[in-house]
ZAMARGU-4260 file (C-alpha; in steps of 0.2 Angstrom, whole numbers, plus 5000, padded with zeros to 4 digits):
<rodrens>
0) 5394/5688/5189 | 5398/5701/5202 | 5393/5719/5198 | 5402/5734/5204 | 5395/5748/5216
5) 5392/5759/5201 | 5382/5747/5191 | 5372/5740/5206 | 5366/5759/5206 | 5360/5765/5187
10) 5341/5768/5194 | 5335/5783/5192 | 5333/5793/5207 | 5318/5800/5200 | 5310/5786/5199
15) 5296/5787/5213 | 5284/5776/5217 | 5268/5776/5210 | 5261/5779/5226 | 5268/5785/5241
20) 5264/5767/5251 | 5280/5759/5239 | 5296/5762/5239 | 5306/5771/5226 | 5318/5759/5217
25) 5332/5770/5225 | 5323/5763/5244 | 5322/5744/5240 | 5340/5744/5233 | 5346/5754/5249
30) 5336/5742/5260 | 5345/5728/5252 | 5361/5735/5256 | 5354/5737/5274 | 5351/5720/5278
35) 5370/5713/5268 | 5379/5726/5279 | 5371/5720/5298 | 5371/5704/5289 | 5389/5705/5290
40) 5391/5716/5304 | 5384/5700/5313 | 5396/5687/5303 | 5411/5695/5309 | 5408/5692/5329
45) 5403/5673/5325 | 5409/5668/5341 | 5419/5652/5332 | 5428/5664/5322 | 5431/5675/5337
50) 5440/5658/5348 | 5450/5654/5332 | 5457/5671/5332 | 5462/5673/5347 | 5466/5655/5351
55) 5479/5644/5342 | 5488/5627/5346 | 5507/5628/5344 | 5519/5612/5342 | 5504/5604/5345
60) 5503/5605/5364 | 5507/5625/5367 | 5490/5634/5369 | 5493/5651/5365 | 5481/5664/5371
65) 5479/5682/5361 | 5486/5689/5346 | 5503/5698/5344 | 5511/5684/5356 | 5501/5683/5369
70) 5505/5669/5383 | 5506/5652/5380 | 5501/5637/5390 | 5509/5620/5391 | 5495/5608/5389
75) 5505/5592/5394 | 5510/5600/5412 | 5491/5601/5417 | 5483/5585/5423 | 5466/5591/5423
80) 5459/5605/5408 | 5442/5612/5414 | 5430/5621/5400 | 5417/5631/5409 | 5405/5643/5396
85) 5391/5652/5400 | 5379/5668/5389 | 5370/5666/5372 | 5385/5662/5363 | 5393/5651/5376
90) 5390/5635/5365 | 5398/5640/5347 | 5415/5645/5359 | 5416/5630/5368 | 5416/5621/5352
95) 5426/5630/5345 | 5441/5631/5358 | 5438/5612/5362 | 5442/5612/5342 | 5457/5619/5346
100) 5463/5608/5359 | 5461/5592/5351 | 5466/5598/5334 | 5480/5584/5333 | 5465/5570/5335
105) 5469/5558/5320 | 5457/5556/5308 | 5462/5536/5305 | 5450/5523/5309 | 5463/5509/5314
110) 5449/5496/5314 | 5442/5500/5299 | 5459/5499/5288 | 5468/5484/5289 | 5478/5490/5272
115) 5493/5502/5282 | 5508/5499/5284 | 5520/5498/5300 | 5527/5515/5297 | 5509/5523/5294
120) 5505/5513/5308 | 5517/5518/5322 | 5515/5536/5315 | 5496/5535/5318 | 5499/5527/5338
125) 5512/5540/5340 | 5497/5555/5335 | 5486/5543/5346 | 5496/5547/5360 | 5497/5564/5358
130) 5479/5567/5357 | 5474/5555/5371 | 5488/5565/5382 | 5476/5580/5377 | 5458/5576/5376
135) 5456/5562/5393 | 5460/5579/5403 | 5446/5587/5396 | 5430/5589/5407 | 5417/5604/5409
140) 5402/5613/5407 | 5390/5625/5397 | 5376/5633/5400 | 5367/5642/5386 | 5351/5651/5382
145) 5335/5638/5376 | 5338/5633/5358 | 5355/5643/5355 | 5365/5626/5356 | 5364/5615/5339
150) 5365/5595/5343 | 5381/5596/5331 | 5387/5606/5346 | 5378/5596/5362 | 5386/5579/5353
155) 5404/5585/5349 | 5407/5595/5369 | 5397/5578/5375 | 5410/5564/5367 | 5423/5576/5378
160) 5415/5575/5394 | 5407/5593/5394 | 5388/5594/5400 | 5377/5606/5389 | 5363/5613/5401
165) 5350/5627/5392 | 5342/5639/5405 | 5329/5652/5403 | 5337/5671/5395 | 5331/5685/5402
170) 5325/5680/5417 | 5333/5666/5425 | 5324/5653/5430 | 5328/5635/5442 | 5338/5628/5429
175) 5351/5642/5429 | 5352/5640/5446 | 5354/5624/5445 | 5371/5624/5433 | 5375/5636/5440
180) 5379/5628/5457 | 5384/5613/5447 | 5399/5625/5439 | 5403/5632/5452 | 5406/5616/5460
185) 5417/5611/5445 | 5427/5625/5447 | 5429/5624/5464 | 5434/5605/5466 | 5447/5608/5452
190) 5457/5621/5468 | 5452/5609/5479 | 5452/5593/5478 | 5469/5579/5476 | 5472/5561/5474
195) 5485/5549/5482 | 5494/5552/5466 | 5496/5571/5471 | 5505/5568/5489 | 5524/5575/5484
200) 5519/5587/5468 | 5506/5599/5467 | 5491/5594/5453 | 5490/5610/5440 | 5475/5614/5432
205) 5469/5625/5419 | 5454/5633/5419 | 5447/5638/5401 | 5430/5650/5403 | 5421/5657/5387
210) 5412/5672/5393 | 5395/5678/5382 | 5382/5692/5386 | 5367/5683/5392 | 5379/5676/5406
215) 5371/5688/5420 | 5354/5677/5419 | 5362/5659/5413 | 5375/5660/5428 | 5363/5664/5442
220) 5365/5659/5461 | 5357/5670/5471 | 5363/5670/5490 | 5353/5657/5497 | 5344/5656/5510
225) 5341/5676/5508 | 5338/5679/5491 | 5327/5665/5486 | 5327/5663/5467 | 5308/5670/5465
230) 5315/5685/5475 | 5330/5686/5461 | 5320/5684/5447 | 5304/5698/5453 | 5321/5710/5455
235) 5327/5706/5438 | 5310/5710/5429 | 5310/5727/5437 | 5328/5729/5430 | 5324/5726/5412
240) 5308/5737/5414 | 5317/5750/5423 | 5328/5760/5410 | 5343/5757/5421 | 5360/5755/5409
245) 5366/5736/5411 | 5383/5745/5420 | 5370/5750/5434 | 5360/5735/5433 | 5373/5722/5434
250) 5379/5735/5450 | 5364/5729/5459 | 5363/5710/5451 | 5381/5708/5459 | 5376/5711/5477
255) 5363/5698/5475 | 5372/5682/5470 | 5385/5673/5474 | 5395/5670/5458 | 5394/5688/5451
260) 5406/5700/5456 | 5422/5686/5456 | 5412/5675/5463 | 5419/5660/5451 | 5436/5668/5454
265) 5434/5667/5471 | 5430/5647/5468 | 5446/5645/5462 | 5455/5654/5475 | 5462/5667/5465
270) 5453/5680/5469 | 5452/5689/5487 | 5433/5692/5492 | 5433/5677/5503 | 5416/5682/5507
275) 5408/5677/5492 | 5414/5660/5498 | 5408/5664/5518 | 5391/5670/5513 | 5388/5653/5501
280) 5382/5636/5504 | 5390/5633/5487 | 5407/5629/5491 | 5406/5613/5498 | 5419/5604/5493
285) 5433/5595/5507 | 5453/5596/5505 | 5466/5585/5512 | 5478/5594/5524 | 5489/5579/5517
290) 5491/5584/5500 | 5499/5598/5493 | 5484/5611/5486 | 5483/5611/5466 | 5491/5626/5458
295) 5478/5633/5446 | 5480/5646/5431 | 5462/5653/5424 | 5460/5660/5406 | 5442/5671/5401
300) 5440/5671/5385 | 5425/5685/5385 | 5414/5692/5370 | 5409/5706/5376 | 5390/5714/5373
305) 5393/5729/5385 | 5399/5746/5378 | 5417/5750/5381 | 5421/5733/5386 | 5423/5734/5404
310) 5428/5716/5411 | 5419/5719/5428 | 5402/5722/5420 | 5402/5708/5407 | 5390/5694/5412
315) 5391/5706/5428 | 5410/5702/5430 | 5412/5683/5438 | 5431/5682/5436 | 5434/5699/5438
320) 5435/5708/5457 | 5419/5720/5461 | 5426/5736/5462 | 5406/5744/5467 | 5401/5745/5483
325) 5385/5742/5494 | 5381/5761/5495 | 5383/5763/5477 | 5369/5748/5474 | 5360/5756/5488
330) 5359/5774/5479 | 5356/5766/5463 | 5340/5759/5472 | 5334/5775/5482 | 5335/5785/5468
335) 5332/5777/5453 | 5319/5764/5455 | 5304/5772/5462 | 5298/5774/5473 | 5313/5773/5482
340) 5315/5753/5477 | 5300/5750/5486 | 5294/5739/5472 | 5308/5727/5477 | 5308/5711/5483
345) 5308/5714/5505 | 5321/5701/5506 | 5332/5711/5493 | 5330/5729/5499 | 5334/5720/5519
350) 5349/5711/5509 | 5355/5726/5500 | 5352/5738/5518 | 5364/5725/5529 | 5377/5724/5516
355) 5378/5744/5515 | 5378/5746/5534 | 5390/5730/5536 | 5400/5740/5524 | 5400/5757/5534
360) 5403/5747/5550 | 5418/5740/5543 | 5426/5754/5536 | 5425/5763/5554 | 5432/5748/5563
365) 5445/5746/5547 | 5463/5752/5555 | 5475/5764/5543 | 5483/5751/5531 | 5501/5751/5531
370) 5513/5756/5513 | 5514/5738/5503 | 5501/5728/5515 | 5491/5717/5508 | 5471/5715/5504
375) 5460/5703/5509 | 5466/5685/5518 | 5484/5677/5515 | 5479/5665/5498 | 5485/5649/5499
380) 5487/5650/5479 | 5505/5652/5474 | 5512/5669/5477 | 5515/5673/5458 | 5507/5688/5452
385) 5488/5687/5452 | 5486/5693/5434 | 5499/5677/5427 | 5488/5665/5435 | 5474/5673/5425
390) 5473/5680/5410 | 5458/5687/5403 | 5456/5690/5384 | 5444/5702/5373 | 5439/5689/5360
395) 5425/5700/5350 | 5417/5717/5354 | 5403/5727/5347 | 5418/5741/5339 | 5422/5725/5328
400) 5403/5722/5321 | 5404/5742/5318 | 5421/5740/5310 | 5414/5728/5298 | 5397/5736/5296
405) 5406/5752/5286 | 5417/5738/5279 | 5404/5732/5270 | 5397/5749/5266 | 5413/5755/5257
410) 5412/5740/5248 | 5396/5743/5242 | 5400/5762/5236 | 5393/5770/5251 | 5405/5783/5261
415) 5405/5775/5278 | 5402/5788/5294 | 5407/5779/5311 | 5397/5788/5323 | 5404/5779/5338
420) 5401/5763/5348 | 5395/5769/5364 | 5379/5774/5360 | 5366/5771/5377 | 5349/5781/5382
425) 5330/5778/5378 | 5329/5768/5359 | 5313/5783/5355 | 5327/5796/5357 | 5341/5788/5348
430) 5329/5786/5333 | 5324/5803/5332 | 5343/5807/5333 | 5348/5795/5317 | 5333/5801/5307
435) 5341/5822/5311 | 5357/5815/5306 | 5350/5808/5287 | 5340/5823/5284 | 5355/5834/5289
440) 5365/5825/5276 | 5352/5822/5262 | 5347/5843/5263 | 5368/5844/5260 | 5379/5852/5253
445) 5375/5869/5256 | 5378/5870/5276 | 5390/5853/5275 | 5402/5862/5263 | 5410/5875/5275
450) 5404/5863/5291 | 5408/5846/5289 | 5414/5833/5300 | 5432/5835/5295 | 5441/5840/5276
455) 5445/5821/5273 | 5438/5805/5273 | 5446/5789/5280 | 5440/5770/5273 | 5437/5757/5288
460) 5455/5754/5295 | 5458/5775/5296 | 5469/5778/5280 | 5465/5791/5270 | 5455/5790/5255
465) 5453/5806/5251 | 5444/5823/5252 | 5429/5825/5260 | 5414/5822/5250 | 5406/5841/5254
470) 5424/5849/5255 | 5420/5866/5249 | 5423/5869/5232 | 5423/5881/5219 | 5405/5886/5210
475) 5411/5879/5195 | 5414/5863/5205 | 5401/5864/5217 | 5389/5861/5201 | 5399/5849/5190
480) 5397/5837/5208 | 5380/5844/5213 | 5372/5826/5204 | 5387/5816/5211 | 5389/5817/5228
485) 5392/5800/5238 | 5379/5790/5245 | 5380/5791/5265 | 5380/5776/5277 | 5377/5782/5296
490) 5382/5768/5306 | 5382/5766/5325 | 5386/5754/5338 | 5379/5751/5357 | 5361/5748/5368
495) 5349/5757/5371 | 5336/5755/5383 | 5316/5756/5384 | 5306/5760/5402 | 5292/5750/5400
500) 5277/5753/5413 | 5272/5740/5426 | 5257/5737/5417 | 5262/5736/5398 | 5255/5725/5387
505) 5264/5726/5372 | 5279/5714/5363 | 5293/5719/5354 | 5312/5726/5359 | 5324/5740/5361
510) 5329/5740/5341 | 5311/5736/5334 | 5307/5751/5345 | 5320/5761/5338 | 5313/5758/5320
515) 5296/5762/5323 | 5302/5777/5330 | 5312/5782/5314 | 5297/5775/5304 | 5284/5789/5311
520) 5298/5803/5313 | 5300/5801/5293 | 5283/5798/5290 | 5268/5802/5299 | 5277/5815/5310
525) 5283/5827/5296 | 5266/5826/5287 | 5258/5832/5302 | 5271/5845/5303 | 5266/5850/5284
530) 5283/5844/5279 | 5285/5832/5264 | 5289/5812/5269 | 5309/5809/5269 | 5313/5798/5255
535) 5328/5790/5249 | 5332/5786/5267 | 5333/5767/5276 | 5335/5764/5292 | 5341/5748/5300
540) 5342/5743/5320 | 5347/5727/5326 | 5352/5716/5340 | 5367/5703/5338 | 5359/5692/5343
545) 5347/5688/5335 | 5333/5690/5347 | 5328/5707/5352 | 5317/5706/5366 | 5306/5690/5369
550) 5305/5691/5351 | 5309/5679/5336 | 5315/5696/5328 | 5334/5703/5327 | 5326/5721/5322
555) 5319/5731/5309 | 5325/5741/5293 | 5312/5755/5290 | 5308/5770/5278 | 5296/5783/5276
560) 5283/5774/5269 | 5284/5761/5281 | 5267/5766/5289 | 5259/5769/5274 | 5260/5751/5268
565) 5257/5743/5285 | 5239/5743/5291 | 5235/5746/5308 | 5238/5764/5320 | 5258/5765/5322
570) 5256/5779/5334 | 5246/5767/5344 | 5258/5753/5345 | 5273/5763/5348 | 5262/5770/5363
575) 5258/5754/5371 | 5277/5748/5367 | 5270/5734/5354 | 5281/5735/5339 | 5284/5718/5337
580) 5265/5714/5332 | 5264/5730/5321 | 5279/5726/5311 | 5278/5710/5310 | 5263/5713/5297
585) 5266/5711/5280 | 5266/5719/5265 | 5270/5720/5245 | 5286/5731/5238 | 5277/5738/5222
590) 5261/5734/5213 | 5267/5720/5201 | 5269/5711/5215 | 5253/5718/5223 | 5244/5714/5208
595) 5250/5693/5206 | 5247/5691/5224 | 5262/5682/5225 | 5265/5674/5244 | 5282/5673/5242
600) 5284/5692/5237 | 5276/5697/5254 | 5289/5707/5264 | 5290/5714/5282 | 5302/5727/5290
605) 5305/5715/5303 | 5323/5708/5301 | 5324/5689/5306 | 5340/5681/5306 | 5337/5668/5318
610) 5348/5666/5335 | 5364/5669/5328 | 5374/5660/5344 | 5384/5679/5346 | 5380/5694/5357
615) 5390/5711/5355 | 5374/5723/5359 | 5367/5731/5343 | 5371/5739/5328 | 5361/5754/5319
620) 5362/5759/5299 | 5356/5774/5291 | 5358/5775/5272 | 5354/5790/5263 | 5354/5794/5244
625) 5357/5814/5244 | 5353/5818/5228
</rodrens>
């Protein structure tokens, strides 16, 4: 039977532990609210759920593409419908949209029912039709990270005629390269290429791509024979280890490939940087000056794991236009990569130099552009407006994980704080942050009830709910609530980052680094200060994901007694940047358990969820028991 908020919460909050090593009753119940809210932070950007809400079958051959409206597609005008996906939850929305496609597929096994009748049975060849009309059109490909594909998946985009090829996530390896440039031929023979059939009408073709974050390394075609995939990947190490923000990184990765930057755009035609397609040995394919060219509308259907959703930086913007320029990679280089980029690839800093001076040369030689004239070269794509022949829609974000996340905490009885979703800089310092935050609110209300964030509170969705929980109050008030105040959920969205020297040794990621961090700052930290331990607090960091770093590990939910029940020098691994082999130690929650030696009982502040086929950056919850 379910229980309410209030009864899941008749401990005693003087109930300590009979050490400091264990957690108070108060800490394991708050833990377990921990890992139900990011548990459903997660659920909520499913990228199947995220497809079927933004994508939706009308009169069973209109696509229709958004919510409120949106614009709809007429499946039986295209004669080819190509599915490209690529990023860590490029699988699930393939599925899921191919789904929706063929949603009118009869379910009737006409050889294996002899029993119908003639009306069941011309009803049945009618819905045959239908779906045939739909599904022999289909055609594509997805590239996704090792082992984030399920064979239910591979088998069901498979019996449509859509290749799944796994790659390597971070760094990309010969296999991303490889479907990459199968892709992006895909992509660039459905502009291209015509039939016999195709001499008096144009072909139309529609274009469906899932965008994921992971896509910067699955979709990888550096621009052969200058930047060699070795070259790529060194550059991409240095990235990662750098402490760059991905909006600066992917700056950098799109001068250095071909299919960043609108690069797949560009295959299509659609977009205007023709020198994506000069510079490339990727775009091969021959057209007939006898045949009309295809018409061709593209639709992105992007998850977006980049704070603030811009559509140029996702999976380092393929279908979008790069607005950045050469110098602006080139500065990025000089002055934040020391020293001075030197550590670069030779064949990347010559690349990145020529494309800067290149650009200075042309913007000399470039004559004043007259009112109304065009960019680029004249497109041989109809002259209908660029943005109705493609469409891009924001199918999942990280605000929606956030959204859910204090969803789930109001639920639980907790007064939900949205701190914002944008959060970026060093994961050490955005820990110590969180943990000032939680003791600011747990040594409440005396500061909090003339300075507080506002004088009401608002649920999830904004309405109001009420006064603020330290509004201040009369002293007849203030100590008729001074044993009732609200529980507190911090709860933040975005990525931070971790600088990781050349020589580091260590394993773990951004949000396990994060915890550690909080662990010591309400531990070890203040007992050194001669402060007492913070208690009654729990901190959770996570990665979408599922995989934070080249772990096995999403994150970690920690308290102040984290490093009192873990052996081993937590100082030490947070030095050497190993947090994944410190955490993943296990330990018992109290001494019953301690005492019966139980296996099963063993626990571990790492949080394992497995990869979870999604990827909208991280979420971070801090729950605090003030009284």
């Amino acid at each position: 039977m379910a229980t309410t908020a209030t009864n899941r919460r008749n401990y005693s909050n003087t109930n300590l532990a009979e050490d400091d090593s264990q957690q108070t009753d108060c800490e394991q119940q708050l833990t377990a609210d921990c890992l139900e809210i990011v548990q459903n932070a997660i659920a909520v950007v499913n990228p199947e759920a995220a497809i079927r809400t933004h994508c939706r079958l009308r009169c069973q051959t209109s696509l229709q593409i958004g919510t409120n409206g949106g614009v709809t597609y007429d499946l039986t005008e295209f004669d080819q419908i190509l599915v490209v996906a690529f990023g860590k939850a490029s699988s699930g929305m393939a599925t899921s949209l191919v789904q929706i496609l063929v949603s009118n597929e009869t379910t009737t096994n006409h050889a294996g029912n002899g029993n119908q009748n003639n009306n069941n049975d011309n009803d049945n060849d009618d819905n045959n039709r239908l779906y045939s009309s739909i599904a022999h059109k289909l055609s594509g490909l997805v590239i996704v990270k090792d082992d984030h594909a399920t064979q239910a998946q591979v088998d069901y985009l498979t019996q449509y005629n859509i290749s799944v090829r796994e790659a390597s996530h971070p760094i990309p390896d010969e296999r991303s390269v490889e479907a990459t440039r199968e892709l992006l031929q895909l992509v660039h023979q459905q502009a291209t290429t015509t039939t016999a059939d195709d001499n008096h009408h144009p072909p139309k073709r529609l274009i469906l791509v899932c965008i994921s974050g992971g896509g910067s390394a699955l979709l990888c075609a550096p621009y052969a024979p200058h930047i060699s995939l070795s070259d790529l990947r060194q550059t991409n190490t240095i990235l990662l280890q750098s402490g760059l923000s991905i909006q600066e990184m992917n700056v950098i990765r799109k001068k250095l490939e071909v299919v960043k930057g609108g690069g797949l755009l560009a295959a299509t035609g659609l977009g205007d940087d023709h020198n994506k397609i000069d510079n490339s040995d990727d775009y091969s394919t021959a057209t007939s000056s006898h045949c009309p060219q295809p018409v061709v509308q593209m639709v992105s259907l992007v998850l977006s794991d980049v704070l603030g959703d811009p559509l140029d930086l996702i999976a380092s913007g393929p279908t979008v236009r790069d607005t950045s320029t050469w110098q602006e990679a080139w500065d990025l280089v000089q002055q934040k990569l020391p020293p001075k980029g030197a550590e670069l690839p030779e064949a990347v800093l010559h690349w990145l130099q020529n494309g800067k001076d290149k650009e200075a040369e042309d913007q000399e030689k470039k004559p004043p552009q007259s009112v109304g004239e065009g960019h680029g070269r004249h497109n041989k794509q109809s002259q209908e407006p660029e943005q109705r022949r493609h469409q891009i829609c924001l199918v999942g974000n990280n605000a929606l994980a956030v959204e859910s996340a204090a969803q789930t905490a109001q639920r639980l009885g907790y007064h939900p704080i949205v701190l914002g979703t944008q959060f970026q800089g060093q994961a050490q310092d955005m820990a110590q942050f969180l943990v000032a935050m939680g003791q600011h609110i747990q040594q409440g209300p005396s500061i909090l009830q003339k300075y507080s964030l506002g004088g009401s509170s608002t649920n999830a969705t904004g309405e109001a709910t009420g006064t603020w929980p330290w509004k201040e109050q009369q002293p007849q008030q203030q100590q008729q609530q001074q044993q009732k105040r609200p529980r507190i959920a911090l709860i933040a969205g975005g990525e931070t980052t971790v600088t990781i020297p050349s020589d580091c040794q260590g394993k773990g990621g951004r949000n396990q680094e994060l915890a550690l961090t909080a662990a010591l700052a309400m531990g070890p930290q203040r007992v050194a200060s001669g402060l007492p331990r913070l208690r009654n607090i729990v901190m959770a960091s996570v990665g979408t994901d599922g995989t934070d770093g080249p772990t096995d590990a999403a994150g970690a939910v920690v308290d102040g007694s984290t490093t009192l029940r873990l052996p081993g020098q937590a100082v030490v691994a947070l030095q050497q940047h190993d947090a994944y082999h410190y955490l993943a130690q296990t330990y018992y929650n109290n001494h019953d358990q301690k005492a019966n030696r139980s296996l099963a009982a063993l626990s571990s502040p790492l949080i394992r969820t497995g990869p979870t086929g999604t990827n909208v950056a991280d979420v971070m919850v801090v729950l605090i028991d003030p009284n």
